[in-house]
N, C-alpha and C positions, 0 to 999 in steps of 0.2 A: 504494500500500500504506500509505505514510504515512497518508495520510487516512483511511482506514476505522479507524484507530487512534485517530485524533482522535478521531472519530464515537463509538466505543466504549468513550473517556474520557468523552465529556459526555455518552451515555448512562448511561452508570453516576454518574457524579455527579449528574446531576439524579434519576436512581432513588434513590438515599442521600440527596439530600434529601428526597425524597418521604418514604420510609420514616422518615428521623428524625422528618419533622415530625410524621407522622403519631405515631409512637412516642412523639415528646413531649405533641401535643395527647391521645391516652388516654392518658396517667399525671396530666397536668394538670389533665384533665377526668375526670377517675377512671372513667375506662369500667370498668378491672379490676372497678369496684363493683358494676357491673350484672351478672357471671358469679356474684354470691355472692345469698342473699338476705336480704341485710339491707334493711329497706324504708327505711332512711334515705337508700339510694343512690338512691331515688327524689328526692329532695328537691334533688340535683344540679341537677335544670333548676326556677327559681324558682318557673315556673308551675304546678309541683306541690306548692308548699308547703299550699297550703289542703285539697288532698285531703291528705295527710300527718296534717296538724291536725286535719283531722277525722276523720281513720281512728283515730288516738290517743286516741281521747275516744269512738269508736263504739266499738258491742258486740263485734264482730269486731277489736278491738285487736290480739288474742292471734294472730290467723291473719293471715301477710304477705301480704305485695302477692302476690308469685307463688303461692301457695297459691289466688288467687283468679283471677290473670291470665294463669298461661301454661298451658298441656298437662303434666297429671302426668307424661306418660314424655321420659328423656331429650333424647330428637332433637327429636321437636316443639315442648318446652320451648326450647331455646337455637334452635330454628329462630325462634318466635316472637319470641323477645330479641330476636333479630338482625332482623327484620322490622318491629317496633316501634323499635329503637334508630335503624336508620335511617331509617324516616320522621320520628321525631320528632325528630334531626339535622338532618336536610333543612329541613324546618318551622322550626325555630329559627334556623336557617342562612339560610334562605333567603327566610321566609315571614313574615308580623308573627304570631305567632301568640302567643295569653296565653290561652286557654283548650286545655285538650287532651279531645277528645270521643271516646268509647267509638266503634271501626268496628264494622259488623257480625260480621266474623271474631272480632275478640276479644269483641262480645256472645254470639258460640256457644260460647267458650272457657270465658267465665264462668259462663257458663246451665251448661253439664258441670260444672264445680268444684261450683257450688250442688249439683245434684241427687245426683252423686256422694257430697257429706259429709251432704246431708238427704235422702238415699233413706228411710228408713226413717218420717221424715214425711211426705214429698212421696206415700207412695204414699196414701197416706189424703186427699189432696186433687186427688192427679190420677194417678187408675191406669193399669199398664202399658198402652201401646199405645191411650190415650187423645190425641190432637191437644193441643198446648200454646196454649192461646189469648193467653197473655202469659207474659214472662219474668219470672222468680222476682223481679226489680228493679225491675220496674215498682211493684208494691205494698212490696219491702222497702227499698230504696235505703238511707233511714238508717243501718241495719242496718251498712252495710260501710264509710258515709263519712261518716255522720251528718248528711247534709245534708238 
């Protein structure tokens, strides 16, 4: 009986450190900053300073990062946070990684944000129920990063 006591003291102590460190590396690493949208909380991981810079000086200043990157509703919004924050975790973590490149999922995510806020243009260049031969990015890129 003793022993299973033991057991269930170093279980929970190594759970309590788990959970502290973890609790300390998001406040240290300002994870909190990525549930709000401010785009500065992008700039957290280095390799994002030059899109930052350049979003700051492109057209689309005024509309943030999420406004262009995650899912307008809710759940699929913080579903995606959560989906990007940890691969790009992992990656930084684990990976040499100094550039970070658009996946396909978040290019569909972004292609919806464009058409959604320029529906009213887009349909003068590509009507309902017309096949998309390229993404809004291919020709506007500048547009969001100035690049």
């Amino acid at each position: 009986m003793r022993r299973r006591g033991s057991l269930g003291l170093v279980a929970a102590l190594v759970a309590g450190a788990v959970a502290g460190l973890g609790a300390y590396t998001f406040v240290y690493g300002r994870g909190y900053s990525y549930l709000l949208d401010d785009p500065a909380a992008c700039v957290n991981c280095h390799v994002m300073r030059d899109n930052f810079d350049a979003w700051a000086a492109a057209p689309h200043r005024t509309v943030t990062c999420n406004e262009c990157h995650v899912p307008k509703a809710v759940v699929p919004k913080y579903a995606s946070k959560l989906r990007n924050g940890w691969f790009h975790s992992y990656a930084f973590t684990f990976e040499d990684v100094q550039v970070i490149r658009i996946k396909p999922a978040n290019q569909q995510i972004v292609q919806a944000n464009c058409e959604s806020c320029h529906a009213r243009m887009i349909i003068h260049v590509q009507p309902p129920g017309a096949a998309r031969a390229r993404w809004c990015f291919d020709c506007h890129r500048g547009v969001a990063h100035g690049f």
